[in-house]
C-alpha distance (Angstrom), angle and dihedral (degrees) to the residues before:
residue distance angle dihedral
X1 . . .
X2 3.77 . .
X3 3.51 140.0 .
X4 3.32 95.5 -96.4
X5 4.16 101.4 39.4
X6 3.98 77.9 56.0
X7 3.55 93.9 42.0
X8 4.11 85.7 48.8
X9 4.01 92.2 42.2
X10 3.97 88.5 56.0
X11 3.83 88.8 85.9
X12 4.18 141.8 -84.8
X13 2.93 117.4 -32.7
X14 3.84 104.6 34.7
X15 4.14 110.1 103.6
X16 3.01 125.2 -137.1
X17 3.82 131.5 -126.6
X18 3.77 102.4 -65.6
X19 3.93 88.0 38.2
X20 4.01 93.7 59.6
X21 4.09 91.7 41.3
X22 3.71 87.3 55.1
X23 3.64 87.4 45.5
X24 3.99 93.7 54.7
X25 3.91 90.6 46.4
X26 3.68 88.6 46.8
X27 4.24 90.8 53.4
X28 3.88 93.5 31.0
X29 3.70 85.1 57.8
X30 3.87 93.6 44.4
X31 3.79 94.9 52.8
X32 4.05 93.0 51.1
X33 3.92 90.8 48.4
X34 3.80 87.4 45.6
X35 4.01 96.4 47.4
X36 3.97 84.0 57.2
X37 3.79 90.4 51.1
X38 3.89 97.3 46.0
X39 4.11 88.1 39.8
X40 3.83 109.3 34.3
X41 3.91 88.5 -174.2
X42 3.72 92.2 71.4
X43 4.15 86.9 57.3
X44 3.95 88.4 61.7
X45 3.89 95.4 43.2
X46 4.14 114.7 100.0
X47 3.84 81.2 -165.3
X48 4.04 93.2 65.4
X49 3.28 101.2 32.4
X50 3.82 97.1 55.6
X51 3.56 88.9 47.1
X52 3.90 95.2 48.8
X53 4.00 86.1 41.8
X54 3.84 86.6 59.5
X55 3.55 103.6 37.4
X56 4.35 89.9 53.1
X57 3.94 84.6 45.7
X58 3.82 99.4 48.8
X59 4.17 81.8 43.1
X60 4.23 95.7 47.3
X61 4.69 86.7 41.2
X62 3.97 80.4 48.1
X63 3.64 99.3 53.6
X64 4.27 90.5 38.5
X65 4.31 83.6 54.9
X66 3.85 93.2 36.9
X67 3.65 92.6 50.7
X68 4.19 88.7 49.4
X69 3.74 116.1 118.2
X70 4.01 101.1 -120.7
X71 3.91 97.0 -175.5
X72 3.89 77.4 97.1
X73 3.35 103.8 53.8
X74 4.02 88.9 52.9
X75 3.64 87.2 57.7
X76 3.61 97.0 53.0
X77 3.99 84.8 45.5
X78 3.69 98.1 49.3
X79 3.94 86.9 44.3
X80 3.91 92.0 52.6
X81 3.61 84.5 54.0
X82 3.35 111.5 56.1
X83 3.87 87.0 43.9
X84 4.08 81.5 61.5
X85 3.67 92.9 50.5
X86 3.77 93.3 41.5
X87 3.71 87.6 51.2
X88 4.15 93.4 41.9
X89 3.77 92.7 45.5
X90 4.18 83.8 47.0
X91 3.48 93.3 55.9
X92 3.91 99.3 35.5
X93 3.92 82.6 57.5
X94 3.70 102.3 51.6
X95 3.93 93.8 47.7
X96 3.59 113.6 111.7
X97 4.49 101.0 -114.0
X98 3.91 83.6 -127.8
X99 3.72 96.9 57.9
X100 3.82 98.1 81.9
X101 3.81 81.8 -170.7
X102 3.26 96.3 -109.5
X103 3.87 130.2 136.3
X104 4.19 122.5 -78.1
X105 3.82 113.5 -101.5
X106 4.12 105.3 -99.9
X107 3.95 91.6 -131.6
């Protein structure tokens, strides 16, 4: 169980991971629209708002990957690796025993 399943399992109310990321994005981009209100200067400065741009981008592509269902991805992994055994064990199978492997003698 992780933090957040236990977090979650604590009772209603509580989010649980996705909830509180979308909560952070949701404040993080509060705060940066609120430091242009309370200093106007930062609204006219390419400087800041490239920066703030970027950092509520990198946040929103976060939240899209965070929120991605990963049981696939383990599939595909575990998949990928059995083919690599199959092929090792393949290979390790058809080598002659007195090969060693190693390189021919340059003679």
């Amino acid at each position: 169980m992780t933090f957040w399943d236990w977090l979650h399992a604590l009772g209603p109310g509580w989010p649980n991971q996705r909830g509180w990321y979308a909560l952070a994005l949701f404040v993080q981009t509060c705060a940066i629209l609120l430091l242009i209100a309370v200093v106007p200067a930062l609204g006219r400065d390419e400087f800041f708002k490239s920066i703030a741009t970027a950092i509520v981008v990198t946040g929103w592509v976060g939240f899209a990957v965070a929120g991605r269902d990963n049981r696939i991805d383990r599939e595909q992994v575990g998949e990928a690796q059995q083919l690599a055994k199959a092929v090792l064990d393949h290979v390790r199978a058809t080598t002659p025993a007195g090969s060693g492997g190693s390189a021919p003698d340059a003679g």
